[in-house]
N, CA, C and O atoms as a printed pandas DataFrame, in Angstrom:
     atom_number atom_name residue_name chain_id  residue_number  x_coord  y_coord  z_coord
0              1         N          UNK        A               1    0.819   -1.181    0.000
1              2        CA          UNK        A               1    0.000    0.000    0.000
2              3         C          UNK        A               1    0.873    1.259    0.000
3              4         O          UNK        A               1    0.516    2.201   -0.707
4              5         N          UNK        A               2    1.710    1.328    0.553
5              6        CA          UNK        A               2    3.012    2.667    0.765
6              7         C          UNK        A               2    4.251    1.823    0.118
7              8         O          UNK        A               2    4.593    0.642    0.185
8              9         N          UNK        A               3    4.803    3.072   -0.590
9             10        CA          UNK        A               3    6.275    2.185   -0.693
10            11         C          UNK        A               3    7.632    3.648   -0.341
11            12         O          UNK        A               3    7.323    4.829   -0.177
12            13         N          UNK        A               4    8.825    3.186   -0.315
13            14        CA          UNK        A               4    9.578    4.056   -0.396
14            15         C          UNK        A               4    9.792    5.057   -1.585
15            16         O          UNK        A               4    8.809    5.225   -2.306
16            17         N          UNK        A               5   10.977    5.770   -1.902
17            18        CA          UNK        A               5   10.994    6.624   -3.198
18            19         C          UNK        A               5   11.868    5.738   -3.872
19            20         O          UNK        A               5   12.158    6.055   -5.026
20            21         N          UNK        A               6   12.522    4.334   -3.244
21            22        CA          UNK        A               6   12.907    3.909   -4.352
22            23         C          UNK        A               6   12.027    2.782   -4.858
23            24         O          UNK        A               6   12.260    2.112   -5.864
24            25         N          UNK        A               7   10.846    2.635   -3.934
25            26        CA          UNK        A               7   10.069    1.524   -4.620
26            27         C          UNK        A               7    9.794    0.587   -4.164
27            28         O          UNK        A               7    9.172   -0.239   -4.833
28            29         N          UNK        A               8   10.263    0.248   -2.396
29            30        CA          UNK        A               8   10.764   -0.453   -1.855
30            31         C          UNK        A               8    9.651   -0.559   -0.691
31            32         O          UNK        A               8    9.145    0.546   -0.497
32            33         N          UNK        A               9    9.208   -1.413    0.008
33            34        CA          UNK        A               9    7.912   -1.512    1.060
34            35         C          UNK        A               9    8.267   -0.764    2.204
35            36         O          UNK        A               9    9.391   -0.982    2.655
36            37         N          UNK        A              10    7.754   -0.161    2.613
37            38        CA          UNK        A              10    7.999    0.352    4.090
38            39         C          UNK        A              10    7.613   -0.069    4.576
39            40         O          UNK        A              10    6.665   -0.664    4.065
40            41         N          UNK        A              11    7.866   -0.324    6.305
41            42        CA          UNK        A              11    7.414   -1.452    7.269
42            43         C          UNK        A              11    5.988   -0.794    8.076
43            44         O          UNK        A              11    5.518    0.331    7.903
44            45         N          UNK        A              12    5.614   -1.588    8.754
45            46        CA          UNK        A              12    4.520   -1.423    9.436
46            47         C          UNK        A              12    4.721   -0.149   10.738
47            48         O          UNK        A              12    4.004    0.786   11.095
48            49         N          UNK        A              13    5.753   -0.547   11.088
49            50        CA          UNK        A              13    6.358    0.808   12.128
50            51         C          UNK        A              13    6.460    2.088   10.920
51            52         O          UNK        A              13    5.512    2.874   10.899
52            53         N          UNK        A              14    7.134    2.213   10.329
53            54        CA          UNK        A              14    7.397    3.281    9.367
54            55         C          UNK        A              14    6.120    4.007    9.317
55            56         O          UNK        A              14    6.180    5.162    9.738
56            57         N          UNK        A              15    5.091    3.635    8.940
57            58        CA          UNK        A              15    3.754    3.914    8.326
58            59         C          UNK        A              15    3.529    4.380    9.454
59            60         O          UNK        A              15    3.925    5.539    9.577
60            61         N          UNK        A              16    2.703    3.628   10.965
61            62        CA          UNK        A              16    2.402    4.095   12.090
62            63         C          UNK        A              16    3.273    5.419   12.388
63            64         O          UNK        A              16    2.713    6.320   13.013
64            65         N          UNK        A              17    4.424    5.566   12.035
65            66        CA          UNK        A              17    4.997    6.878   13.009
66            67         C          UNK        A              17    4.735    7.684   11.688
67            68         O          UNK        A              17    4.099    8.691   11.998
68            69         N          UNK        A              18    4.900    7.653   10.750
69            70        CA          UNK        A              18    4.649    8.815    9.720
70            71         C          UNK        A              18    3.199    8.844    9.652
71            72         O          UNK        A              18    2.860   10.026    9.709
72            73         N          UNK        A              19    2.342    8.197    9.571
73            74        CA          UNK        A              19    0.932    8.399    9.578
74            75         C          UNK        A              19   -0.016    9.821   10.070
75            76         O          UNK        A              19   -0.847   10.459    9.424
76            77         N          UNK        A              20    0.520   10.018   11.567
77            78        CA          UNK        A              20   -0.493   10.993   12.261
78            79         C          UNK        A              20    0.595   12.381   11.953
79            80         O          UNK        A              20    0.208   13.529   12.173
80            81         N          UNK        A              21    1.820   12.112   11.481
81            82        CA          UNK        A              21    2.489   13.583   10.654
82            83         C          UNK        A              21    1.918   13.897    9.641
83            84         O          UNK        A              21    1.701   15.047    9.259
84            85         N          UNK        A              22    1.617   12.883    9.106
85            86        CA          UNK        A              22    1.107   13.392    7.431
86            87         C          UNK        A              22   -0.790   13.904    7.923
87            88         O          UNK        A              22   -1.502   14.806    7.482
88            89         N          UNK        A              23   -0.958   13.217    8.612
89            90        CA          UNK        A              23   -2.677   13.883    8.798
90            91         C          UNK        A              23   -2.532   15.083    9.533
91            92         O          UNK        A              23   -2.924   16.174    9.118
92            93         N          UNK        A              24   -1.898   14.870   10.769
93            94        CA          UNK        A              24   -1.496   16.954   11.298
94            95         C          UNK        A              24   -1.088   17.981    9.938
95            96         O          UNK        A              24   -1.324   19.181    9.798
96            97         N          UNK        A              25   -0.440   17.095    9.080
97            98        CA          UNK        A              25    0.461   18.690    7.959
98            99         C          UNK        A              25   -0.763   18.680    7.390
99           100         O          UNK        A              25   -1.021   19.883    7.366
100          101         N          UNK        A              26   -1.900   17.995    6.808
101          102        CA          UNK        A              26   -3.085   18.540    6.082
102          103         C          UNK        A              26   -4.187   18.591    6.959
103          104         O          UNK        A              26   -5.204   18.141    6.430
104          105         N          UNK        A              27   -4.377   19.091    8.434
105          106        CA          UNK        A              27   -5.134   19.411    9.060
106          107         C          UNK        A              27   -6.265   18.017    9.613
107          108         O          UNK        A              27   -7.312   18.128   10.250
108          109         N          UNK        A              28   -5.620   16.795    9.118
109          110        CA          UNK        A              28   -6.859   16.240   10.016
110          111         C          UNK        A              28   -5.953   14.992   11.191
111          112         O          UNK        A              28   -5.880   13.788   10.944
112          113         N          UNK        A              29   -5.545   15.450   12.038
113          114        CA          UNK        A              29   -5.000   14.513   12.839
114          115         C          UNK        A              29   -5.832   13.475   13.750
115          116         O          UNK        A              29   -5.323   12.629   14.487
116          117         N          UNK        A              30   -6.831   13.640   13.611
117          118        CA          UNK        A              30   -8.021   12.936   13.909
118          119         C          UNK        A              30   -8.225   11.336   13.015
119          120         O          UNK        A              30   -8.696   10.336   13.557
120          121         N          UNK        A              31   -7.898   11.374   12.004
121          122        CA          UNK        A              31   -7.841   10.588   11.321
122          123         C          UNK        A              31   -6.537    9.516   11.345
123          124         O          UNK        A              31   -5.466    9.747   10.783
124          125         N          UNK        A              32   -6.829    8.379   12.059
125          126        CA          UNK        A              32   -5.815    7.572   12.495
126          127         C          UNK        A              32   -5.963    6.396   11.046
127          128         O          UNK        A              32   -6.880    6.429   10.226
128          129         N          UNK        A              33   -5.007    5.595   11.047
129          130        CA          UNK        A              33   -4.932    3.874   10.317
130          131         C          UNK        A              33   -6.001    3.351   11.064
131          132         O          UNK        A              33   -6.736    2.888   10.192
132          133         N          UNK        A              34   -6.722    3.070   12.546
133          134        CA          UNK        A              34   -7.511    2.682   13.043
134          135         C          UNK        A              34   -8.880    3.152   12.685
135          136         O          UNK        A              34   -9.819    2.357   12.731
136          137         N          UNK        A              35   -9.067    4.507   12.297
137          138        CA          UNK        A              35  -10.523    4.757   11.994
138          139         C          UNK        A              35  -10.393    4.828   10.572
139          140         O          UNK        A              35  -11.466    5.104   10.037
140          141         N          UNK        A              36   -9.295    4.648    9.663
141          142        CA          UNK        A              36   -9.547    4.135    7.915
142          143         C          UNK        A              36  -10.345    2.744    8.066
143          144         O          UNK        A              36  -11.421    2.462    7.539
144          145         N          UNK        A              37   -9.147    1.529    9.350
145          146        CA          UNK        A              37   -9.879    0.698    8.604
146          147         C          UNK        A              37  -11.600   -0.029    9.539
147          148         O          UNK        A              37  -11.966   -1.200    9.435
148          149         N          UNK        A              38  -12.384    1.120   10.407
149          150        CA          UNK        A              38  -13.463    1.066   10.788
150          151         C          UNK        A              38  -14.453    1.731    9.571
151          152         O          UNK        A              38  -15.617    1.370    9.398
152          153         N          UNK        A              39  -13.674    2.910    8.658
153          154        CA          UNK        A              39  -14.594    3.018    7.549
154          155         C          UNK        A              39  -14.511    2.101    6.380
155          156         O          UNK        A              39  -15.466    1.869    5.639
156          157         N          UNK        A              40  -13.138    1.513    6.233
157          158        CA          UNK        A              40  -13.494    0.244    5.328
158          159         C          UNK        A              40  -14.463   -0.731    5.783
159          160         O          UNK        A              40  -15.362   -0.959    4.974
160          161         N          UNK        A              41  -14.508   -1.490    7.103
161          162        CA          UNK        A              41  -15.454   -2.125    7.179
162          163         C          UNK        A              41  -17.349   -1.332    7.161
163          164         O          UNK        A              41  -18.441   -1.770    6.800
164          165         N          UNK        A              42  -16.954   -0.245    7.654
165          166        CA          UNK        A              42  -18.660    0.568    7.555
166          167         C          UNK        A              42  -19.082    0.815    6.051
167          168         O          UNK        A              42  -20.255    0.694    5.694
168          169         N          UNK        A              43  -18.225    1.110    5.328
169          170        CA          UNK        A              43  -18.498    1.176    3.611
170          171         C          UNK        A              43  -19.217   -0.396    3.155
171          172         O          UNK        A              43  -20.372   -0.747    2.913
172          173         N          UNK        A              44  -17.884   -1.104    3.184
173          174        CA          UNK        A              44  -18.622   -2.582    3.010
174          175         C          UNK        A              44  -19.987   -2.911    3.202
175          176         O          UNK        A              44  -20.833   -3.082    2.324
176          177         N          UNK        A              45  -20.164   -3.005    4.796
177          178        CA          UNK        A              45  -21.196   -3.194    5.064
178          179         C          UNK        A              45  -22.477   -2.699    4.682
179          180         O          UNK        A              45  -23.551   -3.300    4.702
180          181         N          UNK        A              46  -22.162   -1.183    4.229
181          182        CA          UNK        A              46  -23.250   -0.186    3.527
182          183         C          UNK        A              46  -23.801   -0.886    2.612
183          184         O          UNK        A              46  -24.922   -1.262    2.270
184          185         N          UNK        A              47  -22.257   -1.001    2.164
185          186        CA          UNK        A              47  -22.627   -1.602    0.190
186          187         C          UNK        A              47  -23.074   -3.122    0.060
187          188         O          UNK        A              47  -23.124   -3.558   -1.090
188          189         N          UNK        A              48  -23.460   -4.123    1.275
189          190        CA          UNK        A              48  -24.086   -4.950    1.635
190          191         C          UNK        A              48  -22.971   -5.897    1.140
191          192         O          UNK        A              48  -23.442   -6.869    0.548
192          193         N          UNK        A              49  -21.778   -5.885    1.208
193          194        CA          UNK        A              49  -20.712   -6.882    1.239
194          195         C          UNK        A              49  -21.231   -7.827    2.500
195          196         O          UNK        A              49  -21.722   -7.288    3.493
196          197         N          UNK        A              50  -21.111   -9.099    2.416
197          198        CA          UNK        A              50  -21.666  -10.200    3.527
198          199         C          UNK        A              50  -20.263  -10.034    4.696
199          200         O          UNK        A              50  -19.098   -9.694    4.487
200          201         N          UNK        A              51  -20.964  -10.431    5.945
201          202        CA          UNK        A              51  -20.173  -10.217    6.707
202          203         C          UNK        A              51  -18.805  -11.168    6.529
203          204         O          UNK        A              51  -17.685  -10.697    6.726
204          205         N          UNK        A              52  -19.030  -12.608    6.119
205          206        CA          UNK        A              52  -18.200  -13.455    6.335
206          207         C          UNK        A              52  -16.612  -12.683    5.225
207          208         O          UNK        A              52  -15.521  -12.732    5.792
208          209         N          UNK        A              53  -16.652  -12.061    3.777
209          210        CA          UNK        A              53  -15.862  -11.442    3.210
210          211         C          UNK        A              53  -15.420  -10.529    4.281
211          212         O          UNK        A              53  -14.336  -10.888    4.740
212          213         N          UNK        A              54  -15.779   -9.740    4.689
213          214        CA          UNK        A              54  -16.052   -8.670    5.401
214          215         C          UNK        A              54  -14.534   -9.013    6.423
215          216         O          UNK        A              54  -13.401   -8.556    6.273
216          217         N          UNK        A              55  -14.941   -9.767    7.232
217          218        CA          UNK        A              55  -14.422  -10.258    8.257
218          219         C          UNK        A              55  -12.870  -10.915    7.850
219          220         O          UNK        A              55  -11.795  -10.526    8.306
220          221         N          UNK        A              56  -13.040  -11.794    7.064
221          222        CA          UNK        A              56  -11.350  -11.980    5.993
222          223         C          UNK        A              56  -10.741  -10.726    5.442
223          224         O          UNK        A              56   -9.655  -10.537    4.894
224          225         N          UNK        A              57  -11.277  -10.291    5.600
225          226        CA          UNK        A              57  -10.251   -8.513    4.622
226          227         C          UNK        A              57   -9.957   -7.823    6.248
227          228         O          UNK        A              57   -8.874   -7.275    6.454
228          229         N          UNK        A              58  -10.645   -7.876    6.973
229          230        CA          UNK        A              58  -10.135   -7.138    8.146
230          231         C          UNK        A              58   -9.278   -8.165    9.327
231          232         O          UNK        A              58   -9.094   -7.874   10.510
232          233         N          UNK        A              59   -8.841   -9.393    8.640
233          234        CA          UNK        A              59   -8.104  -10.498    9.682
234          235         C          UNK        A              59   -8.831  -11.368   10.580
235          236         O          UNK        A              59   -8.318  -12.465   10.803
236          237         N          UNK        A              60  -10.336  -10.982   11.344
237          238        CA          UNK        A              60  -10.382  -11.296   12.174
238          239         C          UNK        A              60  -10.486  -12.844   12.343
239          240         O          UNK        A              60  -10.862  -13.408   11.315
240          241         N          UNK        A              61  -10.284  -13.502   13.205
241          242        CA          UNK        A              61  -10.121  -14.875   13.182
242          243         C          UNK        A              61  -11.907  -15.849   12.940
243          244         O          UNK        A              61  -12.179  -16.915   12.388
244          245         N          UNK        A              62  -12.669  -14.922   13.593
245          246        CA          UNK        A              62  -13.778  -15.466   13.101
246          247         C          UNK        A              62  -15.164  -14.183   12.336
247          248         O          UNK        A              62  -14.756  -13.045   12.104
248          249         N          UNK        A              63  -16.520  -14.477   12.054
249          250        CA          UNK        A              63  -17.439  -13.806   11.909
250          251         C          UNK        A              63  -17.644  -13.291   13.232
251          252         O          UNK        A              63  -17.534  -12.090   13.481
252          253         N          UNK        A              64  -17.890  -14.016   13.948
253          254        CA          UNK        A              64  -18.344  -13.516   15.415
254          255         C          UNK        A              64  -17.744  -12.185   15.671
255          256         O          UNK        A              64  -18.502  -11.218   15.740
256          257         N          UNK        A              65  -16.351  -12.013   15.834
257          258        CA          UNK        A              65  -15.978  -10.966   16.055
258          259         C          UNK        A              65  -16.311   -9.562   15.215
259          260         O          UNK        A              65  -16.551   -8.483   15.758
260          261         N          UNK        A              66  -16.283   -9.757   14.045
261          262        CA          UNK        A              66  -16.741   -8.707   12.962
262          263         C          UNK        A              66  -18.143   -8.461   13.465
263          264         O          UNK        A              66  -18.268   -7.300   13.855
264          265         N          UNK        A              67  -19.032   -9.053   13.558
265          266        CA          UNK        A              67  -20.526   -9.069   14.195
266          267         C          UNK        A              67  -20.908   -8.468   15.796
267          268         O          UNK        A              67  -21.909   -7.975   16.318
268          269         N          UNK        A              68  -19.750   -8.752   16.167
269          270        CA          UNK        A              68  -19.412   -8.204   17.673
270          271         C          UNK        A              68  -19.479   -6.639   17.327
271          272         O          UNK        A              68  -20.507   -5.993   17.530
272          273         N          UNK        A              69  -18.533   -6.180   16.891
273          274        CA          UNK        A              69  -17.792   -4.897   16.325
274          275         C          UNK        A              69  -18.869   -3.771   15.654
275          276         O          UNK        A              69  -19.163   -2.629   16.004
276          277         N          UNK        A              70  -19.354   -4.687   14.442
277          278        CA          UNK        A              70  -19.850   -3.814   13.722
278          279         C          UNK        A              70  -21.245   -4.661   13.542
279          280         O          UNK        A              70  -21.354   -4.921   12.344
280          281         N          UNK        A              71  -22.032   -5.034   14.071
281          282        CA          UNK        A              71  -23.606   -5.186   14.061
282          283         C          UNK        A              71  -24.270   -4.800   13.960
283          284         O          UNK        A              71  -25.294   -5.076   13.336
284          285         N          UNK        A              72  -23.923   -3.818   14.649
285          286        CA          UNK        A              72  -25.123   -2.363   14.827
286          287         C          UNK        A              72  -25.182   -1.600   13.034
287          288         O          UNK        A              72  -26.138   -1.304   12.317
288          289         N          UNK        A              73  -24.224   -1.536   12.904
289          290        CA          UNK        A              73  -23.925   -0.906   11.409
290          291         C          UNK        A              73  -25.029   -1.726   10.154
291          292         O          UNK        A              73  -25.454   -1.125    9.168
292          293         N          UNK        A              74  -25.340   -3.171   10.468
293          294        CA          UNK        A              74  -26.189   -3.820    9.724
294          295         C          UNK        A              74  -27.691   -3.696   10.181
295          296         O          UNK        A              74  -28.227   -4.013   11.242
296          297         N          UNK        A              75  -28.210   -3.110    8.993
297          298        CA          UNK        A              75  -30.046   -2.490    8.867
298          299         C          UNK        A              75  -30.534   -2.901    8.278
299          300         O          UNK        A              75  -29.920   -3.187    7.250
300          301         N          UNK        A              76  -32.036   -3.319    8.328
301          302        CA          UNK        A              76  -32.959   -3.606    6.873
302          303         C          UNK        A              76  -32.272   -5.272    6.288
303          304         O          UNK        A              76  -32.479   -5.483    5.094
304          305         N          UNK        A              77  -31.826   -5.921    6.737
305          306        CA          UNK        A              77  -31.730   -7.082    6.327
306          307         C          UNK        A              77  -32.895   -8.029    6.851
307          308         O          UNK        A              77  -32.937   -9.070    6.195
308          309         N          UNK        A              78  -33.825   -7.953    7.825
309          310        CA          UNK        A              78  -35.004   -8.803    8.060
310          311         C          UNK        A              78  -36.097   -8.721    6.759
311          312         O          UNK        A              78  -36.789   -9.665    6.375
312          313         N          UNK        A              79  -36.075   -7.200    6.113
313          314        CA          UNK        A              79  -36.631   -6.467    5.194
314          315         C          UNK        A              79  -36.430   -7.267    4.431
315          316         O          UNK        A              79  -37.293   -8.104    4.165
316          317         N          UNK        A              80  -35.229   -7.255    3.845
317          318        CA          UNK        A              80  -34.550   -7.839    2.359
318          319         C          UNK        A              80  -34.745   -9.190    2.375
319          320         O          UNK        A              80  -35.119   -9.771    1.357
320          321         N          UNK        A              81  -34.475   -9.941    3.716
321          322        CA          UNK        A              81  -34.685  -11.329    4.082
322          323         C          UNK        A              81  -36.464  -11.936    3.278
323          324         O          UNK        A              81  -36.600  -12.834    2.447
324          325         N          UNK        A              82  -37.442  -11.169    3.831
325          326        CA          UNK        A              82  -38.502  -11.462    3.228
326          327         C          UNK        A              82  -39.130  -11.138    2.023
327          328         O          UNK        A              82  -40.064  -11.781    1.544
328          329         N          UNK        A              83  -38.367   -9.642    1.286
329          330        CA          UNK        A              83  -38.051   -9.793   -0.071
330          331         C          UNK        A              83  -38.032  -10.856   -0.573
331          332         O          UNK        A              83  -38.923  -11.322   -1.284
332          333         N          UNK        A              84  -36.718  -11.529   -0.178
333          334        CA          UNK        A              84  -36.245  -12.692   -0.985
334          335         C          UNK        A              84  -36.953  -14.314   -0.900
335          336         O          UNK        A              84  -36.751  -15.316   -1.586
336          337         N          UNK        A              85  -37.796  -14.072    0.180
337          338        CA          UNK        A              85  -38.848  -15.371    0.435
338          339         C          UNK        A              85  -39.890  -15.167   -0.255
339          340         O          UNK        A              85  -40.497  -16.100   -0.781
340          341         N          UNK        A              86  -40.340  -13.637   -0.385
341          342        CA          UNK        A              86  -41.612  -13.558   -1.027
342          343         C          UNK        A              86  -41.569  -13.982   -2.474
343          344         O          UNK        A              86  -42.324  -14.678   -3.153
344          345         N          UNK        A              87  -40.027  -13.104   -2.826
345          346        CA          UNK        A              87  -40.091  -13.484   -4.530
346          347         C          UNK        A              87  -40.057  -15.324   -4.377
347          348         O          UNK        A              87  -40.961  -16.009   -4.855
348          349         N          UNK        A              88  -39.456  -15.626   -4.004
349          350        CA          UNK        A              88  -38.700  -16.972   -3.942
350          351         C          UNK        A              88  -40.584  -17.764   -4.025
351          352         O          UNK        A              88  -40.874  -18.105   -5.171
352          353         N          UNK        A              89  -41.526  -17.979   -3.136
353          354        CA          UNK        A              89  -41.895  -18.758   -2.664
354          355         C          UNK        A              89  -43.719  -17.663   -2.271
355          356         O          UNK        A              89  -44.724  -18.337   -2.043
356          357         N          UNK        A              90  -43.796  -16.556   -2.265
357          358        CA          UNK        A              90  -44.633  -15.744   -2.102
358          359         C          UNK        A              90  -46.113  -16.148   -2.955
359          360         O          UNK        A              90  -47.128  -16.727   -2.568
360          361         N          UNK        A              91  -45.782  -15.641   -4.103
361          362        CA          UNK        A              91  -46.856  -15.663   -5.212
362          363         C          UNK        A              91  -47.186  -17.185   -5.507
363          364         O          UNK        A              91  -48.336  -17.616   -5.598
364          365         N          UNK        A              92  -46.225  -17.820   -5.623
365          366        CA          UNK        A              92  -46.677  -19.233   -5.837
366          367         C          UNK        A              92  -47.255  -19.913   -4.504
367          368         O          UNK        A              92  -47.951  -20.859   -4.873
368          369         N          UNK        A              93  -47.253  -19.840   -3.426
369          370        CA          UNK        A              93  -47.662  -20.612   -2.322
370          371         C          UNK        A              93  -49.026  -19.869   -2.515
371          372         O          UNK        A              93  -49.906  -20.679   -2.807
372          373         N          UNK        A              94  -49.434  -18.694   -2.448
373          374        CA          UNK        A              94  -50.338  -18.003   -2.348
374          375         C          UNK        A              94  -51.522  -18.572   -3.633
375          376         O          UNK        A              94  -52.728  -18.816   -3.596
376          377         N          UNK        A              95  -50.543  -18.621   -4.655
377          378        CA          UNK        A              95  -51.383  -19.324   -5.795
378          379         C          UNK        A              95  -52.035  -21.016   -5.427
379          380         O          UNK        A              95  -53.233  -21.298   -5.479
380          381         N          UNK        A              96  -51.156  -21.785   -5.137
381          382        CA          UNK        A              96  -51.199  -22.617   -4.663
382          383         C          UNK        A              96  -51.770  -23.577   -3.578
383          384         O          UNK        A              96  -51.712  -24.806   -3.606
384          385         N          UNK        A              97  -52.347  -22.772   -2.591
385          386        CA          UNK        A              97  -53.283  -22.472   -1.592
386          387         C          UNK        A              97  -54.585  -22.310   -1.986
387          388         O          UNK        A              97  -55.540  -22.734   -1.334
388          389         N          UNK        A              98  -54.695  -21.512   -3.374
389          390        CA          UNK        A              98  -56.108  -21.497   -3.597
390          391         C          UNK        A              98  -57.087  -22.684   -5.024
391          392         O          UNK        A              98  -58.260  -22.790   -5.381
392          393         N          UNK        A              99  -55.956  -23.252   -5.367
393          394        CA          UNK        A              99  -55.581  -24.859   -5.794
394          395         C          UNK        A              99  -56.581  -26.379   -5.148
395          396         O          UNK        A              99  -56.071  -27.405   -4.698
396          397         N          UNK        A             100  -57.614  -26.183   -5.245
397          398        CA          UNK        A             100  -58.169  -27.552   -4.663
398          399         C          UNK        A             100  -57.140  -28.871   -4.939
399          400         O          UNK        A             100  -56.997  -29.352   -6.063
400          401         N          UNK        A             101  -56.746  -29.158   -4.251
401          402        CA          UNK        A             101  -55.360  -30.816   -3.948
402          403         C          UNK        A             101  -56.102  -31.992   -5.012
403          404         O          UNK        A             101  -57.254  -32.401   -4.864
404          405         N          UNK        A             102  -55.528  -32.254   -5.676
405          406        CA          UNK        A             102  -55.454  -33.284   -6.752
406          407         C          UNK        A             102  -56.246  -34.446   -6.279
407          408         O          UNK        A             102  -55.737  -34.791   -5.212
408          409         N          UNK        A             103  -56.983  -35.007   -6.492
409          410        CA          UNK        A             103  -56.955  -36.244   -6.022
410          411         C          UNK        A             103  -56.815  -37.864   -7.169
411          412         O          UNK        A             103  -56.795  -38.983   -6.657
């Protein structure tokens, strides 16, 4: 993600200590590596990336923890949930129901 000027990786320390210099010289020192990658996972989640991806891009060892973290951030999926039953299974059960049974 960063490299040197000759091209070369800079280490994980490097980054951390230059990090909150480079956000003080353009005024936002507020902005840590820790709250980039709480808006990578809050974007995701917006953009309805599933948690289990979600959770592999940010390391954590399981879902649980990502779900721990950021749960609250997930809305309107009971919504979408029955969307997807209604299309799925809605109109036809409903049709189907009014179907006198074969005999």
């Amino acid at each position: 993600m960063f490299a040197t000027v000759d091209g070369g990786h800079l280490s994980p320390n490097a980054i951390t200590k230059a990090w909150p210099v480079a956000m003080a010289a353009i005024g936002m020192p507020a902005v840590t590596l820790h709250s980039l990658r709480h808006t990578h996972a809050s974007m995701l989640i917006a953009s309805g990336v599933d948690i289990l991806t979600i959770s592999r891009r940010l390391g954590h060892s399981s879902p649980t923890i990502t779900l721990s973290v950021y749960g609250h951030l997930i809305h309107g999926t009971d919504d979408r949930a029955a969307q997807v039953m209604d299309a799925a299974f809605g109109s036809k059960m409903v049709a189907a129901s009014d179907r006198k049974p074969e005999k």
